[in-house]
C-alpha positions as a Markdown table, in Angstrom:
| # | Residue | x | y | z |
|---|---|---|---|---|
| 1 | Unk | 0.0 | 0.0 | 0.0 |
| 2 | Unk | 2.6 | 2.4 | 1.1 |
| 3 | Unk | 4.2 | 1.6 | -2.4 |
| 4 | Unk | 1.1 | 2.8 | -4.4 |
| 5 | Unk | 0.8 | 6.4 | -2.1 |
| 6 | Unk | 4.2 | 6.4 | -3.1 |
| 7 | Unk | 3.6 | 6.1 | -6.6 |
| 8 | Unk | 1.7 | 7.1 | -8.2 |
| 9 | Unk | -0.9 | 8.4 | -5.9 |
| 10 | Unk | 1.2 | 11.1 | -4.2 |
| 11 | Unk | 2.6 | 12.5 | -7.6 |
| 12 | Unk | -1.0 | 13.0 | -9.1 |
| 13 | Unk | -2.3 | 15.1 | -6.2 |
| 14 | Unk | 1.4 | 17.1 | -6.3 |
| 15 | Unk | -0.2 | 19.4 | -8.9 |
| 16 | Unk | -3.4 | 20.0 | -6.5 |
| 17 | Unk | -0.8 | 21.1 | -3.6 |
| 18 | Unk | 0.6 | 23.4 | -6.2 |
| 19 | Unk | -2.7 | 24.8 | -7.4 |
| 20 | Unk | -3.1 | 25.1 | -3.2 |
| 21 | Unk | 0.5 | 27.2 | -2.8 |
| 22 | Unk | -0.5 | 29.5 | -6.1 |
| 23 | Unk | -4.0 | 30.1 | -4.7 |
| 24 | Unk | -2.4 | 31.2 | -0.8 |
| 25 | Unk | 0.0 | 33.2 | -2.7 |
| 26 | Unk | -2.2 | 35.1 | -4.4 |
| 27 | Unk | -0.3 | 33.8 | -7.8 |
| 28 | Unk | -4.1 | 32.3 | -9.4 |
| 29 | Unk | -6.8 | 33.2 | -8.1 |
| 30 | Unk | -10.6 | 32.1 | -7.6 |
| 31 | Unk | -11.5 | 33.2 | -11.0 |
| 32 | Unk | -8.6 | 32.0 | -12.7 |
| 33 | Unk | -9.5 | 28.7 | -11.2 |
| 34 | Unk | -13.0 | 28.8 | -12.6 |
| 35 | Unk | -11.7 | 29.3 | -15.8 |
| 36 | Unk | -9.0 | 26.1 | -15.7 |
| 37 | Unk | -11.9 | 24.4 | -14.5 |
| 38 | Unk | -14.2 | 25.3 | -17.4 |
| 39 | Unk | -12.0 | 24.1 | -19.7 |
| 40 | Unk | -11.6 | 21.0 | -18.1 |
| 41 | Unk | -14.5 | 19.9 | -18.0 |
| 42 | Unk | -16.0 | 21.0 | -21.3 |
| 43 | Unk | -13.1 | 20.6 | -23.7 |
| 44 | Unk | -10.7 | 18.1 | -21.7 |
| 45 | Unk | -12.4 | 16.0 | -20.1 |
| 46 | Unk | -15.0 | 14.8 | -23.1 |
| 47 | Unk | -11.9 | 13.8 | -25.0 |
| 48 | Unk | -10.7 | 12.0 | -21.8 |
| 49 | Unk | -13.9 | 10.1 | -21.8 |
| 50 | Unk | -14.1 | 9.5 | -25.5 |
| 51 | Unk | -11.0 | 7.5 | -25.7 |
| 52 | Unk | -11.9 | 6.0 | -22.5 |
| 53 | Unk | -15.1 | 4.7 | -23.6 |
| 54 | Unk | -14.4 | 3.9 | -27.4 |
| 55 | Unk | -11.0 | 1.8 | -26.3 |
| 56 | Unk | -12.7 | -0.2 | -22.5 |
| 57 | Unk | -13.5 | -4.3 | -22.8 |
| 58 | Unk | -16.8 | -4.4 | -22.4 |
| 59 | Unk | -17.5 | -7.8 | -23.4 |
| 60 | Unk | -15.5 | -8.8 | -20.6 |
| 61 | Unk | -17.5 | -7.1 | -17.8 |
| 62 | Unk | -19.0 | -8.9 | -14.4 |
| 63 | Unk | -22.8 | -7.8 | -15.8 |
| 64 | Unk | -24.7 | -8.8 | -12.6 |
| 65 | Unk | -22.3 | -7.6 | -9.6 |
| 66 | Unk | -22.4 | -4.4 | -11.9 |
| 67 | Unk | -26.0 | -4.4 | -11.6 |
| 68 | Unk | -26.0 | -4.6 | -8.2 |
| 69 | Unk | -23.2 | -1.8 | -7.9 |
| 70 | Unk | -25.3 | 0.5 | -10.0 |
| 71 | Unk | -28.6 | -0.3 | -8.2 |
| 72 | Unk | -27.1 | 0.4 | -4.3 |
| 73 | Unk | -25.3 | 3.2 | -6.2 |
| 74 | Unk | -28.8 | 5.1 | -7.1 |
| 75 | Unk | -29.9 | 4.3 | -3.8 |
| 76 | Unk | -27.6 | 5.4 | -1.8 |
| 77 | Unk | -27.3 | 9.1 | -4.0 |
| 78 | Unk | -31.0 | 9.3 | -4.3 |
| 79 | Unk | -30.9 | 8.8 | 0.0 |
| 80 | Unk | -28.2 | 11.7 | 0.2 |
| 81 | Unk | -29.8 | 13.9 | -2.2 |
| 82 | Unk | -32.8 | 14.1 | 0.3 |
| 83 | Unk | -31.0 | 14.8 | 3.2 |
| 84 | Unk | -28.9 | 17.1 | 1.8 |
| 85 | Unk | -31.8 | 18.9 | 0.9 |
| 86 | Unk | -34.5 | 18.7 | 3.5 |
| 87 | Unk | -33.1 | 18.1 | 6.5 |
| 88 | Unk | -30.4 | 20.3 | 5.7 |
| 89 | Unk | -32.0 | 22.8 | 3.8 |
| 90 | Unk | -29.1 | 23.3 | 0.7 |
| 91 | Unk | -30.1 | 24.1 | -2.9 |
| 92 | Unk | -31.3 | 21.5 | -5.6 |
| 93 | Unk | -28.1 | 21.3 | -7.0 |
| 94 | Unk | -25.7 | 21.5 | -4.0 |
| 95 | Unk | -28.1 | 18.8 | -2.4 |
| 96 | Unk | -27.5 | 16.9 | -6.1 |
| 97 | Unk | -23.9 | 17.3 | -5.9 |
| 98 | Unk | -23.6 | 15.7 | -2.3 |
| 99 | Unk | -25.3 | 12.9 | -3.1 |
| 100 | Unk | -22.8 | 12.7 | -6.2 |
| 101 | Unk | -20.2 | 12.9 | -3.9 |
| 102 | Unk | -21.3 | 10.2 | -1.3 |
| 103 | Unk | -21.0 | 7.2 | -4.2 |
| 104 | Unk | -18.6 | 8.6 | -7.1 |
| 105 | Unk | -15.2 | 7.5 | -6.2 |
| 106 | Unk | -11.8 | 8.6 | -7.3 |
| 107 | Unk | -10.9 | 5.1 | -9.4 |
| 108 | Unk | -9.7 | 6.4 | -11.8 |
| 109 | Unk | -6.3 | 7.8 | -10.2 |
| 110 | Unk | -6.6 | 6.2 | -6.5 |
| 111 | Unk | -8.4 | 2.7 | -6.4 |
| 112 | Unk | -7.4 | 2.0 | -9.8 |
| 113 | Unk | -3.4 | 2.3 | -9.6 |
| 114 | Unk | -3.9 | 0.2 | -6.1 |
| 115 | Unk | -5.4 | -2.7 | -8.1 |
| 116 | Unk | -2.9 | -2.6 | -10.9 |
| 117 | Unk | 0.4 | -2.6 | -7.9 |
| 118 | Unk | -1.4 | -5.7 | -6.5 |
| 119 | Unk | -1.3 | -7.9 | -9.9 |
| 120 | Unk | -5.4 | -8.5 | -9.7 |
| 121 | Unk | -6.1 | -8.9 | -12.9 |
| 122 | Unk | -9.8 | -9.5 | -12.2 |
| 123 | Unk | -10.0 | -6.9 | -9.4 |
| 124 | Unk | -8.9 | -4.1 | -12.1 |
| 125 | Unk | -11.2 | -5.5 | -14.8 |
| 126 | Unk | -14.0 | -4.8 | -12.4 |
| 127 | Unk | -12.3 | -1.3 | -11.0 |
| 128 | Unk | -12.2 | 0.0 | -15.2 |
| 129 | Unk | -16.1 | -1.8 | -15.1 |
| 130 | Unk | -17.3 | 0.6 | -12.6 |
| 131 | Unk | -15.2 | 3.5 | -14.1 |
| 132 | Unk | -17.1 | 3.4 | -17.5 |
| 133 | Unk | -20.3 | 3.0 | -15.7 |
| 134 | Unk | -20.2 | 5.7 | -13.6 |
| 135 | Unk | -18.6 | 8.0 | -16.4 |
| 136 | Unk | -21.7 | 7.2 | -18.7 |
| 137 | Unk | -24.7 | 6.9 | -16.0 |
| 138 | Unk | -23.8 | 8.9 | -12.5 |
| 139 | Unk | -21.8 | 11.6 | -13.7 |
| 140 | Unk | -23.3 | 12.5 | -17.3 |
| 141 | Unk | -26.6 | 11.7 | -15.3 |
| 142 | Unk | -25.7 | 14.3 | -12.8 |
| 143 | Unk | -24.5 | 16.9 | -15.3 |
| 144 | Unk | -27.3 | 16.7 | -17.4 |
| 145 | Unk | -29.6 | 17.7 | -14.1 |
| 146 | Unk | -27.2 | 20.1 | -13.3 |
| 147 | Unk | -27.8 | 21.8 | -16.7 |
| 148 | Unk | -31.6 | 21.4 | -16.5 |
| 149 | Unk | -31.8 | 23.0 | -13.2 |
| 150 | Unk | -29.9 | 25.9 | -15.1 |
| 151 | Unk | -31.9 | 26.2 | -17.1 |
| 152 | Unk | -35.5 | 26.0 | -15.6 |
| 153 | Unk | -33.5 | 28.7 | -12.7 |
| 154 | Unk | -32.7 | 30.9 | -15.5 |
| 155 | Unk | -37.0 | 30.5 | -16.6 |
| 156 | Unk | -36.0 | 28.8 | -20.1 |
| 157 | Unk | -38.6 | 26.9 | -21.6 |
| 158 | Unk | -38.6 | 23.1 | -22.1 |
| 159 | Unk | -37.3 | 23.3 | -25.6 |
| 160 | Unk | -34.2 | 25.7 | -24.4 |
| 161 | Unk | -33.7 | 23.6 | -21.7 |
| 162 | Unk | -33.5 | 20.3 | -23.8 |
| 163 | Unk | -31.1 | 22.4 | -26.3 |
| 164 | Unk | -28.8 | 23.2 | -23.5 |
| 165 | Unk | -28.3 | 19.4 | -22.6 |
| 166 | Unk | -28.1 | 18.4 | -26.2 |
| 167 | Unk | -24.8 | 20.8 | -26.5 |
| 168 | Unk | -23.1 | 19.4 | -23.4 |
| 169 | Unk | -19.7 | 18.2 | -25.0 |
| 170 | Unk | -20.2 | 15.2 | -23.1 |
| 171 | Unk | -23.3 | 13.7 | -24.1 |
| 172 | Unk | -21.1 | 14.4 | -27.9 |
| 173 | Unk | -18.3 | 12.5 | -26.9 |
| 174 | Unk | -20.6 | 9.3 | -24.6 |
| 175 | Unk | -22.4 | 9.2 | -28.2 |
| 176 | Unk | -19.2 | 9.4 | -30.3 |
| 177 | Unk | -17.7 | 6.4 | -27.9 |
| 178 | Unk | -20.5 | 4.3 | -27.8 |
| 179 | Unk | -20.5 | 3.8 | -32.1 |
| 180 | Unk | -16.9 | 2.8 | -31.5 |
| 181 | Unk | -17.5 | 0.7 | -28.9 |
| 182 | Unk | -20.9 | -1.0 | -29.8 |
| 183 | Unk | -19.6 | -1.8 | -33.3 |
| 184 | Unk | -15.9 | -3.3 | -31.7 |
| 185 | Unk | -14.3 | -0.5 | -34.2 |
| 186 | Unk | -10.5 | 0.4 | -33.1 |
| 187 | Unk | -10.0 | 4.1 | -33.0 |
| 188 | Unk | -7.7 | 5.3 | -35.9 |
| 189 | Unk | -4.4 | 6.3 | -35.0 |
| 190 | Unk | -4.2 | 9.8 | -35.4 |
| 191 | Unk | -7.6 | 10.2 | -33.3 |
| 192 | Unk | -5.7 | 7.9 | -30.9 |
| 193 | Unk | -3.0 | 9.9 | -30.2 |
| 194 | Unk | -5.0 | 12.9 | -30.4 |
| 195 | Unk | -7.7 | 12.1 | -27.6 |
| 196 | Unk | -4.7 | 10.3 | -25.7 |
| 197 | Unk | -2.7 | 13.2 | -25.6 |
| 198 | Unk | -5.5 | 15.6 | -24.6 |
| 199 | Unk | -6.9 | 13.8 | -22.8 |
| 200 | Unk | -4.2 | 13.3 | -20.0 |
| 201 | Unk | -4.4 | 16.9 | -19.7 |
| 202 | Unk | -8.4 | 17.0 | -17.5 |
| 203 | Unk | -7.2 | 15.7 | -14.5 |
| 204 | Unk | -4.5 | 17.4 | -14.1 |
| 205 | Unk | -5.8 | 20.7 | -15.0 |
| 206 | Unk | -8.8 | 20.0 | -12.4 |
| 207 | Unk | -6.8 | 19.3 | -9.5 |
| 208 | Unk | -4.9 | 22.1 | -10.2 |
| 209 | Unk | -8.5 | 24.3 | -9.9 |
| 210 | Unk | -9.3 | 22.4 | -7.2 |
| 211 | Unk | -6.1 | 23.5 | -5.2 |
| 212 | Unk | -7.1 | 27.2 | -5.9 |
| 213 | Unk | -10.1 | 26.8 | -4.2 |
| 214 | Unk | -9.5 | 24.4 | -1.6 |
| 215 | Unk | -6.9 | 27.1 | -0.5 |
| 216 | Unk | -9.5 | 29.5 | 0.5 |
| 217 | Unk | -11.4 | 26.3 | 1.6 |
| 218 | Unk | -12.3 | 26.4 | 5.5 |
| 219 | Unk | -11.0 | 22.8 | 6.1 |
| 220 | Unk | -13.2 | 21.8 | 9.6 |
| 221 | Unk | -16.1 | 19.2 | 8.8 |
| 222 | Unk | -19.7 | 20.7 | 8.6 |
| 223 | Unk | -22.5 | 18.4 | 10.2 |
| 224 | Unk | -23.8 | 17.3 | 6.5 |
| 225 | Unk | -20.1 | 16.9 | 5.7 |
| 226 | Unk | -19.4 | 14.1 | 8.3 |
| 227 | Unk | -22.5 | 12.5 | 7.0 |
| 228 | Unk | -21.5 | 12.2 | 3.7 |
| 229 | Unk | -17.9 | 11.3 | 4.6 |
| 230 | Unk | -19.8 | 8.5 | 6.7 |
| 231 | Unk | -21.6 | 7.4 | 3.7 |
| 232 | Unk | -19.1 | 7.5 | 1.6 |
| 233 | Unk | -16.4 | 5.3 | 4.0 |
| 234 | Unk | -18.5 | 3.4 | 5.4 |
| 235 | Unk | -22.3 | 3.0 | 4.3 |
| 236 | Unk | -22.0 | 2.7 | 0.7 |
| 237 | Unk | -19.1 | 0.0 | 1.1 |
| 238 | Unk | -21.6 | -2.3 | 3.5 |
| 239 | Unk | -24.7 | -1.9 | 1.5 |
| 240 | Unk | -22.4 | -3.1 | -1.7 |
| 241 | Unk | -21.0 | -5.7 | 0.4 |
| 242 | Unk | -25.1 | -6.8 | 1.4 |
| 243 | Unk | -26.0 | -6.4 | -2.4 |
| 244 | Unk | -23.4 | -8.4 | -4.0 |
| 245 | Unk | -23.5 | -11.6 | -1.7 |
| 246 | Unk | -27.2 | -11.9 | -2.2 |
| 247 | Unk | -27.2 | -10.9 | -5.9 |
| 248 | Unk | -24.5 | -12.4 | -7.1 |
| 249 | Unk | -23.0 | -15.0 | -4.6 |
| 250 | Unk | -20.3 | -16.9 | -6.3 |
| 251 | Unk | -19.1 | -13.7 | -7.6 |
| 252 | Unk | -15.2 | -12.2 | -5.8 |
| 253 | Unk | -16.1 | -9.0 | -4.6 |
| 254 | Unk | -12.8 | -7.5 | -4.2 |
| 255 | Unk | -13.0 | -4.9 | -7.1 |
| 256 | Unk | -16.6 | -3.7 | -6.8 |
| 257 | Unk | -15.6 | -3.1 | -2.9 |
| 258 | Unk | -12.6 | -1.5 | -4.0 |
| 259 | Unk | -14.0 | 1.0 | -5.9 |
| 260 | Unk | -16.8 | 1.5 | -3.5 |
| 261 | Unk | -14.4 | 2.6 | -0.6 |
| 262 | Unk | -12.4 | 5.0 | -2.4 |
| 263 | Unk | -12.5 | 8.4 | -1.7 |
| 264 | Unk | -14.6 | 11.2 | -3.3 |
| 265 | Unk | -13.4 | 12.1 | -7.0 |
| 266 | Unk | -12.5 | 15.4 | -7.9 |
| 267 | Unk | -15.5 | 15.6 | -10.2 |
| 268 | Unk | -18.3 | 16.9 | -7.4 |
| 269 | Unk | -16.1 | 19.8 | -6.5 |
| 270 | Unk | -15.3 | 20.3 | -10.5 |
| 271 | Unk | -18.8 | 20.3 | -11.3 |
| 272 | Unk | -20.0 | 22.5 | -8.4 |
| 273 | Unk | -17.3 | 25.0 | -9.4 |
| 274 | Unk | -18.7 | 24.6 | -13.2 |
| 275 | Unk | -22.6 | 25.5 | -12.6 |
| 276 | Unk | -21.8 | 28.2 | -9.6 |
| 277 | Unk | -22.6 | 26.0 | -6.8 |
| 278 | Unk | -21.7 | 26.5 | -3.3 |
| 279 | Unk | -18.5 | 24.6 | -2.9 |
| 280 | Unk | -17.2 | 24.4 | 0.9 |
| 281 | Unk | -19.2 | 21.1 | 2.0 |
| 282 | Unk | -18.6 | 19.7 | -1.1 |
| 283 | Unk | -14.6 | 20.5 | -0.7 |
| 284 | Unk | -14.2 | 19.0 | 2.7 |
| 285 | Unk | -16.4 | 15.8 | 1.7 |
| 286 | Unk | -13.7 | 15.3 | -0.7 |
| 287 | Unk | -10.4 | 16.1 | 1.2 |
| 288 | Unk | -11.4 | 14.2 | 4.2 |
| 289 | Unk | -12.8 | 11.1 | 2.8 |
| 290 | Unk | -9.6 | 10.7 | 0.7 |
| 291 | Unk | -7.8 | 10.8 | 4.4 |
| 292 | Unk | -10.4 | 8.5 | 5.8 |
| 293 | Unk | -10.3 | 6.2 | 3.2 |
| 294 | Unk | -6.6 | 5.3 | 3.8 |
| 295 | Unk | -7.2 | 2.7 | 6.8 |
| 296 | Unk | -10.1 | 0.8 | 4.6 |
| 297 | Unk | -8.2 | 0.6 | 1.5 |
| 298 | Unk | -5.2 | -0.9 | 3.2 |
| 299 | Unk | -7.2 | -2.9 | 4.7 |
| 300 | Unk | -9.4 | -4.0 | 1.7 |
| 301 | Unk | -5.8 | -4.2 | -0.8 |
């Protein structure tokens, strides 16, 4: 485990410490980071997912633990959601964003690179299973109501509304992917090292953003934020747990719990920074579950 931190956890989170040291020095500030962010997530991060999409093995995927993933997924974001907002009285879309954060983990850079050091082949088939899920259903699902609250805030009709959704970058590249994917085409070359070479650039440029911010960031857990760290290390990990050995019972659970226990990605802050939201809860859920979550991935790896 200490090997994985090592490398290459603790190198990818160096540029977020950086973004943290420009954002206290007053180098790049708030609305610098907004910007970075924006370009993320509309230009860099749709070519990330492209590539990731078009080029994943889905034939090869566990359908039915996936199922059961998914399903205890919605649940569990659908329960947070309504706390969030009426017991603790936060906006539609910061309430949407919590529940976001309380189930969408950071597998990409965290869970992921733990599963590959280990040498499990079938515990990172089922890691990159949950990544391509999640990128397709929980996150494009929560942008796309993100956008719709937008727009019915701003009083657009139904048809503007639909219109904005329809030009969300993402949806273009989930639609450009799935042709690839559903036919079994390869990508070309060219468009290879194209979306490759972009797309390394999101996550970077992201956690820089997020370093801007989190530097002006009150770092002391709110009441709603120790709930949804709660959730996230704890809750969500056990119901999977439940869901898997009555679902699927002959199935190893070692990936799928994996990924549930990892800590809050980057993309509920990125998001919440992208539509305007209030950030703060959503900022500490994500630092401190990625503290908290060191014990139980040890413990799981």
């Amino acid at each position: 485990m200490l090997g994985v931190l090592t490398d290459p956890i603790l190198p990818v989170f160096a540029i977020a410490l950086i973004g943290y040291a420009s954002g206290r020095t007053g180098w790049v500030g708030a609305g610098d980071a907004r910007v970075l962010n924006r370009f993320a997530m509309t230009v860099l991060l749709p070519i990330f997912l492209f590539r990731a999409i078009a080029t994943a093995p889905w034939p090869a995927f566990e359908l039915v633990p996936l199922l059961a993933y998914v399903g205890v997924e919605a649940l569990v974001y659908a329960a947070g959601f309504a706390v969030a907002r009426n017991l603790f009285g936060r906006s539609r879309q910061e309430a949407l964003l919590l529940g976001f954060a309380g189930v969408f983990v950071n597998n990409a850079y965290y869970t992921l690179p733990i599963a590959q050091f280990l040498g499990e082949p079938e515990t990172t088939l089922a890691i990159t299973s949950v990544i391509m899920v999640d990128s397709i259903l929980a996150f494009a699902g929560t942008m796309i109501a993100l956008e719709v609250m937008a727009g019915r805030d701003a009083g657009s009709s139904a048809g503007l509304v639909l219109t904005r959704v329809l030009r969300l970058p993402l949806l273009w590249a989930i639609a450009a992917a799935a042709v690839f994917a559903a036919g079994g085409l390869p990508l070309p070359g060219p468009l290879d090292t194209f979306a490759g070479f972009v797309g390394r650039a999101a996550s970077p440029t992201a956690l820089f953003a997020m370093g801007v911010i989190l530097s002006v960031t009150p770092l002391r857990p709110e009441p709603l934020a120790l709930l949804v760290i709660a959730v996230k290390v704890a809750v969500f990990p056990l119901a999977l747990w439940a869901a898997i050995v009555v679902l699927a019972p002959g199935t190893a659970p070692d990936g799928f719990l994996l990924s549930a226990a990892g800590p809050t990605g980057a993309m509920a802050f990125s998001m919440a920074l992208l539509y305007e939201v209030r950030t703060r809860t959503i900022m500490q859920v994500t630092v401190w579950t990625t503290v908290a979550t060191l014990a139980t991935l040890a413990w799981l790896a």
